[in-house]
C-alpha positions in Angstrom: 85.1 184.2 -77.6 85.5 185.5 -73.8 82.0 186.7 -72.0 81.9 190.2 -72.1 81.9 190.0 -68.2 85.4 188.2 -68.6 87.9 189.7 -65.7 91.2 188.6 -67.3 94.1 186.5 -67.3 95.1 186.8 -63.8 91.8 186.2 -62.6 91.7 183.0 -64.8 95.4 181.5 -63.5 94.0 182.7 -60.0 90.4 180.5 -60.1 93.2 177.5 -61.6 94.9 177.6 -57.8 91.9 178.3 -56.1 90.5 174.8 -57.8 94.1 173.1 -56.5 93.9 174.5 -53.2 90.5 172.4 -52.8 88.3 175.3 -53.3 85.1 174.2 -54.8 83.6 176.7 -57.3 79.7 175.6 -58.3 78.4 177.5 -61.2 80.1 180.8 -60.4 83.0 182.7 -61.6 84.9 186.3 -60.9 83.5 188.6 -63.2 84.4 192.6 -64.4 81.3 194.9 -63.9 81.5 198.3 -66.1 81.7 200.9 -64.0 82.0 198.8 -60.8 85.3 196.7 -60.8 84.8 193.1 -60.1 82.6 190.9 -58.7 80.8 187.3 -58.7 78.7 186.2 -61.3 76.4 183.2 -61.9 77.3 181.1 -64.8 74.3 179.0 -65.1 70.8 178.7 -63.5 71.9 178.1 -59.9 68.8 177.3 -57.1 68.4 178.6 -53.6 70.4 177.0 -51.3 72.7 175.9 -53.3 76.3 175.8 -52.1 78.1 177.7 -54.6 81.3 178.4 -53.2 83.6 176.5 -50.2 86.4 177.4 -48.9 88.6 174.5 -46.7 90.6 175.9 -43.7 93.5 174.4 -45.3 92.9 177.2 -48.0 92.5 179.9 -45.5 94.9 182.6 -44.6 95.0 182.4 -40.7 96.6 183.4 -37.9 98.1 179.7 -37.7 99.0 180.2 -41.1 101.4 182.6 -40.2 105.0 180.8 -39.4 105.6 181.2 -35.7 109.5 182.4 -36.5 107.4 185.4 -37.6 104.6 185.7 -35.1 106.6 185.1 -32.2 108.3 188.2 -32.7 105.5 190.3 -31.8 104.4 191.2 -27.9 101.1 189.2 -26.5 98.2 190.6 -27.5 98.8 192.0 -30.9 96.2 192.6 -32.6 95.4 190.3 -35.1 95.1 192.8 -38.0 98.4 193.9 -37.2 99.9 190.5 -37.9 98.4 190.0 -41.4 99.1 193.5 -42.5 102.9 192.8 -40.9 103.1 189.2 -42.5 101.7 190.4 -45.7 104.4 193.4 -45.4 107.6 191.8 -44.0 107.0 187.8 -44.5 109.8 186.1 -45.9 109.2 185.7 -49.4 109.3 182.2 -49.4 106.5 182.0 -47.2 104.5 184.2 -49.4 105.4 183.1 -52.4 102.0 180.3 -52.9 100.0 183.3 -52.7 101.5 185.0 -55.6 98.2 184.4 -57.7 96.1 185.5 -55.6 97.6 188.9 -54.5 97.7 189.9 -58.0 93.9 190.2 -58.0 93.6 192.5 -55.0 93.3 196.2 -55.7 96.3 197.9 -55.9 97.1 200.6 -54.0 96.1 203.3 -56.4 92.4 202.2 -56.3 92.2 202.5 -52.6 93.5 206.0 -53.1 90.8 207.4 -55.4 87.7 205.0 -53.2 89.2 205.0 -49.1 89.0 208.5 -47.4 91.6 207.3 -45.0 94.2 207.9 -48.0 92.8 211.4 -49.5 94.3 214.8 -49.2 94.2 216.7 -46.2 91.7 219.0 -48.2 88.8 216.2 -48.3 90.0 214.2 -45.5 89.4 217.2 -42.4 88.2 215.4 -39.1 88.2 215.8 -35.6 91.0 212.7 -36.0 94.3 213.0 -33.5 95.6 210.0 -35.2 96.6 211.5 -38.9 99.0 208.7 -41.1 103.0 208.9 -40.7 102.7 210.6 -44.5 100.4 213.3 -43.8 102.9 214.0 -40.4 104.5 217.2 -42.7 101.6 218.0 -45.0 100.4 221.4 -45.3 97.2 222.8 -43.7 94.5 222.4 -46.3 93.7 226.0 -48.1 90.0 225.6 -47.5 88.1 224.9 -43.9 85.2 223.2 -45.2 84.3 219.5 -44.6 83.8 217.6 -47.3 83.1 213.8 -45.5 79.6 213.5 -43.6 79.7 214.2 -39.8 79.1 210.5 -38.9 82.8 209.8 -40.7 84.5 213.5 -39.7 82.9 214.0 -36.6 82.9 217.8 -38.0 80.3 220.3 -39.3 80.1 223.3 -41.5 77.0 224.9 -40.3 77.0 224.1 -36.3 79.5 225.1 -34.1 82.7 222.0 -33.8 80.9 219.8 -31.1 82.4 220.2 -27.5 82.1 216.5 -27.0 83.7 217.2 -23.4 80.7 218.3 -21.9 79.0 215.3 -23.1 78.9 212.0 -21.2 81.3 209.3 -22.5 78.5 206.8 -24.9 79.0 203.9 -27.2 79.5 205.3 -31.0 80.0 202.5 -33.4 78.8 204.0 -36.4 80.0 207.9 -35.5 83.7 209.6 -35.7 84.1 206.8 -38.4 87.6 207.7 -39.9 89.1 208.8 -36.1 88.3 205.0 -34.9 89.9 203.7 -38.4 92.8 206.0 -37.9 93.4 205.2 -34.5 93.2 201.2 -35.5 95.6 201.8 -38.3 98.3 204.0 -35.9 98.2 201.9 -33.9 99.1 198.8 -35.8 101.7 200.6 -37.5 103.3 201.5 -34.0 103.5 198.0 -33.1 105.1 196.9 -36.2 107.8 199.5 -36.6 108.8 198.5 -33.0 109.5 195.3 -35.1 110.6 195.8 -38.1 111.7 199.4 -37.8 112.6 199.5 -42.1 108.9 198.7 -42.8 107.6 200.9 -45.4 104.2 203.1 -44.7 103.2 202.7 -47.7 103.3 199.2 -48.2 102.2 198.3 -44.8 99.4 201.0 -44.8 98.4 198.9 -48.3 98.0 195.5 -46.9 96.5 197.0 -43.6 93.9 198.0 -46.2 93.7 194.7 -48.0 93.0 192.7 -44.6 90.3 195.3 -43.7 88.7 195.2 -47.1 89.1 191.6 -47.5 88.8 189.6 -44.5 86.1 187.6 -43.0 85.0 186.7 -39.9 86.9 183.6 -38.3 85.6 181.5 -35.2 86.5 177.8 -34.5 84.0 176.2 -32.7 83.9 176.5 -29.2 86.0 179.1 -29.2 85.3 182.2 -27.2 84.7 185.2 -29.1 87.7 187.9 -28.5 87.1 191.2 -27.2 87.4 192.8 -30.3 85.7 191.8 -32.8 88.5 192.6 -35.1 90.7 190.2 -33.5 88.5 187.0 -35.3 89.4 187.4 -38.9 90.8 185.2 -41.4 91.3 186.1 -45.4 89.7 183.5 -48.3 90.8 183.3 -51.3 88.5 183.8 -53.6 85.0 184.3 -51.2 86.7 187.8 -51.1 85.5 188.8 -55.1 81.8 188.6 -53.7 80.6 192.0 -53.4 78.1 193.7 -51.0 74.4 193.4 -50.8 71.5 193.2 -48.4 70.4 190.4 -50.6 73.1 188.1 -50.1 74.9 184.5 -49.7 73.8 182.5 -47.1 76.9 181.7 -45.5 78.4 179.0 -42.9 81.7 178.2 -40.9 81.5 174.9 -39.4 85.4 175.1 -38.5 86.4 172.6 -41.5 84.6 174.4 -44.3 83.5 178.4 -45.0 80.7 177.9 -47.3 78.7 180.0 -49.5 74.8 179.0 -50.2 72.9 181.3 -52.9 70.0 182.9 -50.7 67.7 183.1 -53.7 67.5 181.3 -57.2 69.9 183.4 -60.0 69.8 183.5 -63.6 73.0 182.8 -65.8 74.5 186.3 -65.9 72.9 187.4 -62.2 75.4 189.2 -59.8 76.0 187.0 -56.6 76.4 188.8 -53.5 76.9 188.3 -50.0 76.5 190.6 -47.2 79.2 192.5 -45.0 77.0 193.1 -42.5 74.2 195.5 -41.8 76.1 198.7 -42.2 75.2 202.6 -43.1 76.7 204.0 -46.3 78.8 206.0 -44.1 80.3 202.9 -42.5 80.7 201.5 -46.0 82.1 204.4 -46.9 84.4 204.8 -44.4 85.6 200.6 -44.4 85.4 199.9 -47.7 85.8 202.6 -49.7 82.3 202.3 -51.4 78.4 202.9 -50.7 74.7 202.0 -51.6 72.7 203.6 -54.1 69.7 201.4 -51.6 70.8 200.4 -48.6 67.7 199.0 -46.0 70.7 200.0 -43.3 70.9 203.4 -44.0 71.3 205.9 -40.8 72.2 209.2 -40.0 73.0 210.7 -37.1 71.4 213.7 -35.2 73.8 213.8 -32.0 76.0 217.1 -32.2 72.2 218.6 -33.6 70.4 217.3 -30.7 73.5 218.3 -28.3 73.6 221.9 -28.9 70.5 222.4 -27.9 70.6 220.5 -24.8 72.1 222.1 -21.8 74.7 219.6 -19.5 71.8 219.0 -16.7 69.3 217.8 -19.5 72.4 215.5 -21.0 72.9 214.4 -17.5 69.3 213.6 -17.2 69.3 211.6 -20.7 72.6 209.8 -19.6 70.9 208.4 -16.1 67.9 206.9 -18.3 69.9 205.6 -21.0 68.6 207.6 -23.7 71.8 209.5 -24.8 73.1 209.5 -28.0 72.8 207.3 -30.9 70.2 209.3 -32.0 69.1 207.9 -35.8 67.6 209.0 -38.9 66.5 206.3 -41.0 64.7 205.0 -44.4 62.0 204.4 -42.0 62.0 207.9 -40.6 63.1 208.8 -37.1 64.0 206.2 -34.2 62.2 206.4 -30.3 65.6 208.2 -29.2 65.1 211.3 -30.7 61.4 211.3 -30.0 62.7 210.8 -26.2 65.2 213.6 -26.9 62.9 216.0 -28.7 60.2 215.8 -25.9 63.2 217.1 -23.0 63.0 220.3 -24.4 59.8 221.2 -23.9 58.8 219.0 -20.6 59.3 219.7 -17.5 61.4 217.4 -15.9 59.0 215.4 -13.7 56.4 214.9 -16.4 59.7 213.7 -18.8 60.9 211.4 -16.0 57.4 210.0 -15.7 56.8 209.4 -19.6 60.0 207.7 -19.8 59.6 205.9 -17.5 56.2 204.5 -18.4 54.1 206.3 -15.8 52.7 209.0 -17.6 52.1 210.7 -20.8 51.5 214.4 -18.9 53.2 217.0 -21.2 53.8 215.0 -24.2 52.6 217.1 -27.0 53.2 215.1 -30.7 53.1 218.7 -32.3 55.9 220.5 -30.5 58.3 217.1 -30.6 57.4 217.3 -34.3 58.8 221.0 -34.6 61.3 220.2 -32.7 62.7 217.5 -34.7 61.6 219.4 -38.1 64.0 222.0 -37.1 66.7 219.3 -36.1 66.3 217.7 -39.8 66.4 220.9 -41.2 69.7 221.5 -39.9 71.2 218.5 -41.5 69.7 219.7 -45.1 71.1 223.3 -44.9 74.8 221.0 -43.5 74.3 218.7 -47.0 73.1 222.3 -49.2 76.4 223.8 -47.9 78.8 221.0 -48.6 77.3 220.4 -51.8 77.8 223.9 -52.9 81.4 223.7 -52.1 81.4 220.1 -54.0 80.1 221.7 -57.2 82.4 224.9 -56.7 85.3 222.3 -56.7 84.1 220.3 -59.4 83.7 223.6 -61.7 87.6 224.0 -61.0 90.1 222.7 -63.5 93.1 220.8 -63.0 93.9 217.9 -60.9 94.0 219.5 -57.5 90.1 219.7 -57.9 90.4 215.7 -57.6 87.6 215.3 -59.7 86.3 211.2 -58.7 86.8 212.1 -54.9 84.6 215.1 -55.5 81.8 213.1 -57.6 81.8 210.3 -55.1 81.1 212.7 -52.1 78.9 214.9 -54.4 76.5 211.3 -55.1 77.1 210.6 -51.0 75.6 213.9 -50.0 72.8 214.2 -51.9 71.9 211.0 -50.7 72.0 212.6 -47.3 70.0 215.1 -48.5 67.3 213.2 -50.4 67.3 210.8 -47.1 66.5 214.5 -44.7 63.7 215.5 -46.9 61.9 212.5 -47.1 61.6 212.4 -43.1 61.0 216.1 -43.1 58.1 215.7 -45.5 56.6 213.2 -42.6 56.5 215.5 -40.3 55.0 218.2 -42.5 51.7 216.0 -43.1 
């Protein structure tokens, strides 16, 4: 009789290949969670430290993997995504044909549709993006003007006036305007490969530009110099890529010959085996992978279009010069120094701000008024999440399939995280 946690046929010829491509598989196997797709799952008492899963390069999908009667077609300096989703896409069938296995065990496109924003309808996809798909070039406007996706992945708001970002000083935003930095990637890949292979399909391409975002992992040789972007280091392993996401997580090591997997902590038969993707918010999750945290140590919001309204351009100016602008986080662990910095501008004058930031003085710094200040700030992110969530429910009381009912329920569970996540700092600062 199969385990209840059995994934299938094709996952079972898949581990076969894996085992002849030299992969050694040590007490763990691909498993199907209900409820959650698939993951990696212990299949005996396994210890800590224990290398459970390794992956030769000779196994790997790299960039030298890729037949240079293919690569050599593209201008210097393509990015490597570009190359996998394009050799994935337009690779002569005989060259992908070894991987047959294992590409049946990715998602298929249709689950990237229901869980990646990047695919959904205009209506729950609005964003301050410039860089829309090929397929949404001749879509309609969407009937409704509210945003549904959190301000750290639309860059948008319902409740605060759009952000004039021009009269704010160019700053670093790694985990803000989420889906306009994914589009952008993703445009711009798909620029470079038409000018190629001008027949390639968006579709198709757009899929596997997906897989090698989802699925990849990072991929140094020793001694080599990191690229500029990071993106540009990335190699796919099959099957490292069913582990799923955790803060508790694989210990894991590239020593150029071998990617291996070491349990961080001792498991049970039965025991989900994770590994982490890095320490991300759920929006970035979100936004990447197409899932989030119900607990996530990495959580983080972001107060900057808040915080920038009510700042006039001398005060942003001022924050700028001292390296205090932007970025300004909400956390599990309550509020970073930023916004304390931030909140105590508004109420200083200049010279006694200058001097407590700069460590001189603590003239003018009054805990209670930086505490309304940010109160109010916080407050404006719940009434954001109350507003959206209304208009969540209101679509989720509608019938038919245009209501897109899993979309809605995933950003409904999303939002009232953010909410839950704004009242438990406001609740600090009402003590």
């Amino acid at each position: 009789m199969k385990p209840t946690w059995w994934p299938g046929e094709q996952h079972e010829a898949f581990t076969e290949w894996a085992l002849a491509q030299g992969i050694l598989i040590n007490g763990v196997s691909p498993a199907r969670f209900s409820g959650r797709g698939l993951g990696m799952i212990a299949t005996r008492h396994i210890k800590k430290d224990e290398a459970i899963v390794t992956v030769p390069h000779e196994a790997m999908l790299t960039p030298f993997r890729i037949p240079p009667s293919f690569s050599s077609k593209f201008p210097a300096g393509t990015p490597t995504h570009a190359l996998y989703a394009a050799y994935l896409t337009n690779g002569e069938p005989s060259d992908l044909e070894p991987y047959t296995l294992w590409r049946r065990t990715w998602p298929t496109r249709a689950d990237f549709e229901e869980s990646m924003p990047i695919l959904w309808p205009t209506s729950l996809r609005r964003s301050n993006s410039q860089h829309l798909s090929p397929a949404s070039d001749n879509l309609p406007e969407p009937n409704s003007s509210v945003v549904v996706l959190p301000p750290s992945i639309s860059g948008q708001w319902n409740t605060i006036p759009t952000p004039q970002r021009c009269a704010v000083p160019d700053y670093e935003t790694f985990h803000q305007n989420l889906l306009a930095q994914q589009e952008q990637r993703l445009r711009r890949d798909w620029d470079i490969v038409v000018s190629v292979f001008p027949d390639t399909e968006w579709e198709q391409f757009s899929y596997h530009w997906l897989i090698v975002n989802t699925r990849s992992f990072y991929y140094l040789m020793p001694g080599q110099e990191p690229p500029e972007d990071r993106n540009d280091a990335m190699a796919l392993l099959p099957f490292a890529d069913y582990f799923n996401h955790s803060d508790v997580a694989c210990n894991v090591k590239f020593d150029g010959r071998n990617y291996v997997f070491r349990a961080a902590k001792k498991y049970d038969e039965g025991d989900e085996i994770y590994m982490s993707y890095g320490p991300h918010p759920n929006d970035f999750l979100f936004t990447e992978y197409g899932f989030y945290l119900e607990e996530n140590e990495s959580e983080t919001l972001y107060l900057d279009d808040i915080i920038f309204k009510d700042l006039n351009p001398s005060l942003l100016e001022e924050l700028e010069f001292h390296q205090y602008l932007g970025n300004y986080q909400l956390t599990a662990g309550g509020i970073c120094y930023r916004t304390e910095i931030a909140a105590s501008i508004t109420y200083m004058s200049l010279k006694d701000w200058q001097d407590h930031v700069l460590g001189y003085s603590i003239k003018g710094v009054d805990d209670k008024k930086s505490a309304s200040v940010i109160r109010d700030w916080i407050s404006t992110y719940i009434k954001e999440a109350d507003t959206t969530i209304r208009h969540l429910e209101e679509i989720l009381s509608t019938e038919g399939d245009q209501c897109h009912p899993g979309k809605a329920q995933m950003l409904l569970r999303r939002w009232n995280q953010i909410r839950r996540l704004c009242c438990r700092a406001l609740d600090t600062f009402l003590c």
